[in-house]
C-alpha positions as CSV (number, residue, x, y, z in Angstrom):
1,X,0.0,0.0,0.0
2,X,1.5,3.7,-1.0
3,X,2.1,5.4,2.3
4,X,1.3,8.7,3.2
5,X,3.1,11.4,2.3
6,X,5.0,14.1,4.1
7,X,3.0,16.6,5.4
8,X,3.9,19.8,7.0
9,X,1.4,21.2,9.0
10,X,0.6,24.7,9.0
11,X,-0.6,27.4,12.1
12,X,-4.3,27.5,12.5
13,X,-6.2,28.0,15.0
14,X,-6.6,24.5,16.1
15,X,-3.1,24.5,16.8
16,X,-2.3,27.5,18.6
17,X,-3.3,27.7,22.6
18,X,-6.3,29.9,23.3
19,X,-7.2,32.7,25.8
20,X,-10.6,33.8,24.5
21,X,-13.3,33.7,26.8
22,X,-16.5,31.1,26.4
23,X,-19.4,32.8,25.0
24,X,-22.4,31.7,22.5
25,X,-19.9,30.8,20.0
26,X,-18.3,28.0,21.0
27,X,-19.5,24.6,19.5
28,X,-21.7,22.7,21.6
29,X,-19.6,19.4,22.9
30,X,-22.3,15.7,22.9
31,X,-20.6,12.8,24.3
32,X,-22.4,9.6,24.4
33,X,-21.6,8.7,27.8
34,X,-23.3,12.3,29.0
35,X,-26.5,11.2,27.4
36,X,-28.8,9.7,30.2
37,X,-32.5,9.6,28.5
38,X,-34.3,9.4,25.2
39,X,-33.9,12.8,23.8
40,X,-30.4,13.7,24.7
41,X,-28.9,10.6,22.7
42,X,-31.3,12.1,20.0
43,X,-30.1,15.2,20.1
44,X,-26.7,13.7,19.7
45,X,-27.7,11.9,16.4
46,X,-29.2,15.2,15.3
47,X,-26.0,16.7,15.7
48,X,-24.1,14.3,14.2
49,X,-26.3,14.4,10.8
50,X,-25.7,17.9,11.2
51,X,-22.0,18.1,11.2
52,X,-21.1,14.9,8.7
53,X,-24.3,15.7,6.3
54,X,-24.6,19.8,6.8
55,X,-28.4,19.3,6.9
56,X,-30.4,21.2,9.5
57,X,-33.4,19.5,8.1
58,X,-32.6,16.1,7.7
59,X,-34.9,14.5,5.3
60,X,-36.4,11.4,5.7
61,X,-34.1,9.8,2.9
62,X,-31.0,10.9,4.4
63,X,-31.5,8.7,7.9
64,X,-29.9,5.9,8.8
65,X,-32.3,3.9,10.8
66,X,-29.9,0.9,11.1
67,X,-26.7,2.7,12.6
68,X,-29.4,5.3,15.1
69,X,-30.6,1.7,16.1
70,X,-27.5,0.1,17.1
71,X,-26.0,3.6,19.2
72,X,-29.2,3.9,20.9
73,X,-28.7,0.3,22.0
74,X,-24.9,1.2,22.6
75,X,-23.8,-1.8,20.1
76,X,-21.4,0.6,18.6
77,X,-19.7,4.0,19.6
78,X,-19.9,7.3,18.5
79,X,-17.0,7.0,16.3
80,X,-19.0,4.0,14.5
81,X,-21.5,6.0,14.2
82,X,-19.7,9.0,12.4
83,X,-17.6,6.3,10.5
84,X,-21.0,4.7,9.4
85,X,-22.2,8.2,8.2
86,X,-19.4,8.5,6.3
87,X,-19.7,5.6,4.7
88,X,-23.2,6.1,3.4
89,X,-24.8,6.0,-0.1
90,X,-25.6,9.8,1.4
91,X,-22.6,11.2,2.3
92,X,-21.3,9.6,-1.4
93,X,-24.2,11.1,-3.3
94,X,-23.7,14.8,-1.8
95,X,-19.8,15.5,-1.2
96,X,-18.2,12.6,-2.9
97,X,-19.8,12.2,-6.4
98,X,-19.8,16.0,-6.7
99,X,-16.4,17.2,-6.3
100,X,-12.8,16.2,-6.9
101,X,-10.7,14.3,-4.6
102,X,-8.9,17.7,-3.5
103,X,-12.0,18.9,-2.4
104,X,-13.5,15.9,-0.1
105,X,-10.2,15.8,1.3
106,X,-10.8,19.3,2.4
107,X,-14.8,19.0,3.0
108,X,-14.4,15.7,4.5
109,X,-11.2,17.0,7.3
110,X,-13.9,20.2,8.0
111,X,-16.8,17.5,9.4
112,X,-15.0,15.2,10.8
113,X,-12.0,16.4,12.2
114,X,-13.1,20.1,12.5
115,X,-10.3,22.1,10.5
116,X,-9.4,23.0,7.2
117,X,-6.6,21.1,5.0
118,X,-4.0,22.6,5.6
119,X,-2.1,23.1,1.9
120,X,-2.5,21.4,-1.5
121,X,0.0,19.3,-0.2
122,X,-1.8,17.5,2.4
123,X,-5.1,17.6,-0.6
124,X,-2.6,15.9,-2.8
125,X,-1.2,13.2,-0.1
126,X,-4.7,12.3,1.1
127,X,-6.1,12.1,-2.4
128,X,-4.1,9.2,-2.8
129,X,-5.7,7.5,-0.6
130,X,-9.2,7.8,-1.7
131,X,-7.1,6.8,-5.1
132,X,-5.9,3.9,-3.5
133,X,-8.2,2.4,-1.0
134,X,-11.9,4.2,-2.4
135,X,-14.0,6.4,0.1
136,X,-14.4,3.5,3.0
137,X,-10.5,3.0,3.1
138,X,-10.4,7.0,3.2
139,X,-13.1,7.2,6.2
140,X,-11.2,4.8,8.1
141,X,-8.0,6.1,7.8
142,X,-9.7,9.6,9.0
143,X,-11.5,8.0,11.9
144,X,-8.5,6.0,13.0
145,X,-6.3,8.4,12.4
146,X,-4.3,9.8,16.0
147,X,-5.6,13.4,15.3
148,X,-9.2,12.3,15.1
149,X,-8.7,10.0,18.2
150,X,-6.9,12.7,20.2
151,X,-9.6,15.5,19.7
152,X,-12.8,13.7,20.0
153,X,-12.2,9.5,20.9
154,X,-15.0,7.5,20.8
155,X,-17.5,9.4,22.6
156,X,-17.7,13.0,21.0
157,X,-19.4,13.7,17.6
158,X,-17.0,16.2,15.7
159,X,-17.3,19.8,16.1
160,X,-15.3,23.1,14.4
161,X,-12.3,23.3,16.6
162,X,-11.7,27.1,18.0
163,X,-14.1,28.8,15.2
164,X,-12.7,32.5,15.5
165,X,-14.6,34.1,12.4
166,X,-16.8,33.3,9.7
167,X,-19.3,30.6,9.1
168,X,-19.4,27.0,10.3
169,X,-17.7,24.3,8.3
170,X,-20.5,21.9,8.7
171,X,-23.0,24.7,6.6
172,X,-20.4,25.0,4.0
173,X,-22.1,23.2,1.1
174,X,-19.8,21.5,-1.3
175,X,-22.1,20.9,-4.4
176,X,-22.5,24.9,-5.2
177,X,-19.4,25.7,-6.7
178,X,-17.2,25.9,-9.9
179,X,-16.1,22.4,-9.9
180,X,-19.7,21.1,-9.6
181,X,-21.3,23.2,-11.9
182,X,-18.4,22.3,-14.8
183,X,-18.9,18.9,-14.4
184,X,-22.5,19.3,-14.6
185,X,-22.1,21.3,-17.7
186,X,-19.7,18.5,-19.3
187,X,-21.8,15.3,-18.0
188,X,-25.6,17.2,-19.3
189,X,-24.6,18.2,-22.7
190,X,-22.9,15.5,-24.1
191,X,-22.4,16.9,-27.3
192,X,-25.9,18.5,-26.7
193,X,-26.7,22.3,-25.8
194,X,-29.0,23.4,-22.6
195,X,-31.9,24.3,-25.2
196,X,-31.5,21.4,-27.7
197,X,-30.6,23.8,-30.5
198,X,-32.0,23.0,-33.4
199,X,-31.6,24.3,-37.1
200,X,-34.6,25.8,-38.6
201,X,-34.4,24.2,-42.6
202,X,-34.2,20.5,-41.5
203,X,-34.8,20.2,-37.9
204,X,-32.1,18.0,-37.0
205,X,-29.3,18.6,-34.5
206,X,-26.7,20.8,-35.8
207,X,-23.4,19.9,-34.1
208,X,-21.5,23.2,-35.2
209,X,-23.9,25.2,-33.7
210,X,-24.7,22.8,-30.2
211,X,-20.8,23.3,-29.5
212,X,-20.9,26.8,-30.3
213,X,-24.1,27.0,-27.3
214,X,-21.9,24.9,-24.8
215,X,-20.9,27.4,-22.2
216,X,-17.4,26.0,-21.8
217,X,-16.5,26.2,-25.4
218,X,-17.1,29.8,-25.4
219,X,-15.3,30.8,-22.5
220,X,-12.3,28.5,-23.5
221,X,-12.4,30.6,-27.0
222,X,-13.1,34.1,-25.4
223,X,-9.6,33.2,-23.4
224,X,-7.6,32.4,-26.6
225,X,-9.2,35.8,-27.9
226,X,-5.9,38.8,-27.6
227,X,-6.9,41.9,-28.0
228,X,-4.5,44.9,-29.2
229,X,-3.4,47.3,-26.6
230,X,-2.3,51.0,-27.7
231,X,-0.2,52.3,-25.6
232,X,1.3,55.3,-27.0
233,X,0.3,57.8,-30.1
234,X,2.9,55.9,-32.1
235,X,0.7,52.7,-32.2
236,X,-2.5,54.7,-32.8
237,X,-0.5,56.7,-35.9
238,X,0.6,53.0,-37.2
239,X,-2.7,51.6,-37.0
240,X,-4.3,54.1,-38.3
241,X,-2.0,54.7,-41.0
242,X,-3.0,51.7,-43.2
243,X,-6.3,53.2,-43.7
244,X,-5.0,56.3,-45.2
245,X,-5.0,56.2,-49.0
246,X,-2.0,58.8,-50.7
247,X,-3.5,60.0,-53.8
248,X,-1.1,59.2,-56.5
249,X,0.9,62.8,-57.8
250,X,3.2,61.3,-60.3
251,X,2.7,62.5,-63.7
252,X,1.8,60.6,-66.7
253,X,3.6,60.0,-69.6
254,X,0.8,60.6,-72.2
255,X,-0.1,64.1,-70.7
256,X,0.8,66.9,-73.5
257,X,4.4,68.4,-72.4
258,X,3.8,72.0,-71.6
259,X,6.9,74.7,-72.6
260,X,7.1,77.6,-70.4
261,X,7.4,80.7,-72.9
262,X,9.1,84.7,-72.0
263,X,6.3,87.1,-71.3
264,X,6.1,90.4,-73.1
265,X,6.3,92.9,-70.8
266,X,5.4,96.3,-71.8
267,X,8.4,98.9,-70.1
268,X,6.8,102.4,-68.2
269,X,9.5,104.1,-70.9
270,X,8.6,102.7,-74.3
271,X,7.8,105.8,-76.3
272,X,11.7,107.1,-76.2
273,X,13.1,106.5,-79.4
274,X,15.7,103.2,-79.8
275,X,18.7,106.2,-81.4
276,X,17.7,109.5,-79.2
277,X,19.4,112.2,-79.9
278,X,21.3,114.4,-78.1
């Protein structure tokens, strides 16, 4: 099996000691071994679809009746629980199946082992081993892992670890973004466009004109498109230049050759005599 790679962890604020003051804030811990009736273990399970699936409303579909069954019976831990969550056709259809590997590394270390990936390194390392061992090899090296085991054991349902600004990780839905909506794009056309175009003489697909509807196409050939920059009066003299026709002032050769002849000119003094006398 590949091993791991090196990773070098980076300062966050999971890893730095804190001095800020409990308030409203701060995550709310469940432990199983806290829950002493039927509604706090429920209220546990709540939480945990909460964190793993980032669903407030859990729909019906999304439960899994097998796994609540077994931890209200304590056959199995918390950790089972969470591992069995990740696991699920559920957690496959709405984080896996929608992203890249980078990205469920990153989604999957926000839910359950509440931080952010640190660096495209540790994306890169970890993708791996979804590469290598498929989404229940990944889940179980997350679960098992020391850092998972350290922070929550067996008996506390992952939580956001020292949350100092902006929005829970759990609400952060990973099917809303570029990567999803290309591959949506690329997986609905199919060498179709959104409107089915159609050509108006013989009403069969056009081909030429479905790629030219295809979102991706266009934006791929708008970003091959270079535009001319003028940056100086020098390029705006050359480029306008070429449009500026020069009438031709040459003379011909069959135009009549003109000779230039002397003027008579009339003198103020004409009427003296050419032999005066004196």
């Amino acid at each position: 099996m590949v091993p791991l790679l090196k990773i070098t962890p980076k300062t966050q604020n999971q890893r730095v000691a804190g001095y800020d003051v409990a308030d409203e804030d701060d995550p709310q811990i469940y432990r199983l071994t806290n829950t002493t009736s039927e509604s706090a273990i429920g209220d546990l399970i709540w939480a945990a679809y909460r964190q793993i699936f980032s669903e407030h409303l859990i729909l019906e579909s999304y439960r899994q009746p097998f796994l609540e069954s077994q931890l209200r019976n304590r056959a199995i831990s918390t950790r089972d629980f969470i591992r069995g969550l990740g696991k699920s056709d559920v957690y496959r259809e709405l984080v896996v199946d929608t992203n890249s590997n980078y990205r469920v590394v990153d989604v999957t270390f926000k839910r359950f082992l509440g931080r952010a990936s640190y660096d495209k390194d540790e994306q890169i390392a970890w993708s791996i081993v979804i590469a290598t061992k498929g989404l229940h090899g990944f889940i179980d090296a997350v679960v098992n892992g020391e850092e998972y085991l350290q922070n929550f054991g067996n008996d506390i349902v992952p939580y956001q670890r020292r949350r100092m600004e902006g929005r829970p990780f759990n609400l952060v839905n990973p099917r809303y973004n570029d990567y999803w909506r290309n591959q949506l794009v690329m997986e609905g056309l199919q060498g179709r466009s959104y409107y089915q175009v159609r050509t108006y003489q013989s009403g069969n697909l056009d081909r030429q004109v479905v790629r030219q509807a295809i979102p991706a196409s266009f934006l791929a050939m708008a970003g091959n498109m270079v535009t001319p920059q003028l940056d100086s009066q020098r390029d705006v003299a050359r480029s306008t230049s070429g449009a500026i026709k020069i009438p031709n002032m040459t003379r011909s050769s069959a135009m009549p050759q003109q000779s230039v002849r002397r003027t008579t000119v009339s003198l103020p003094y004409r009427y003296i005599p050419a032999n005066p006398k004196v």
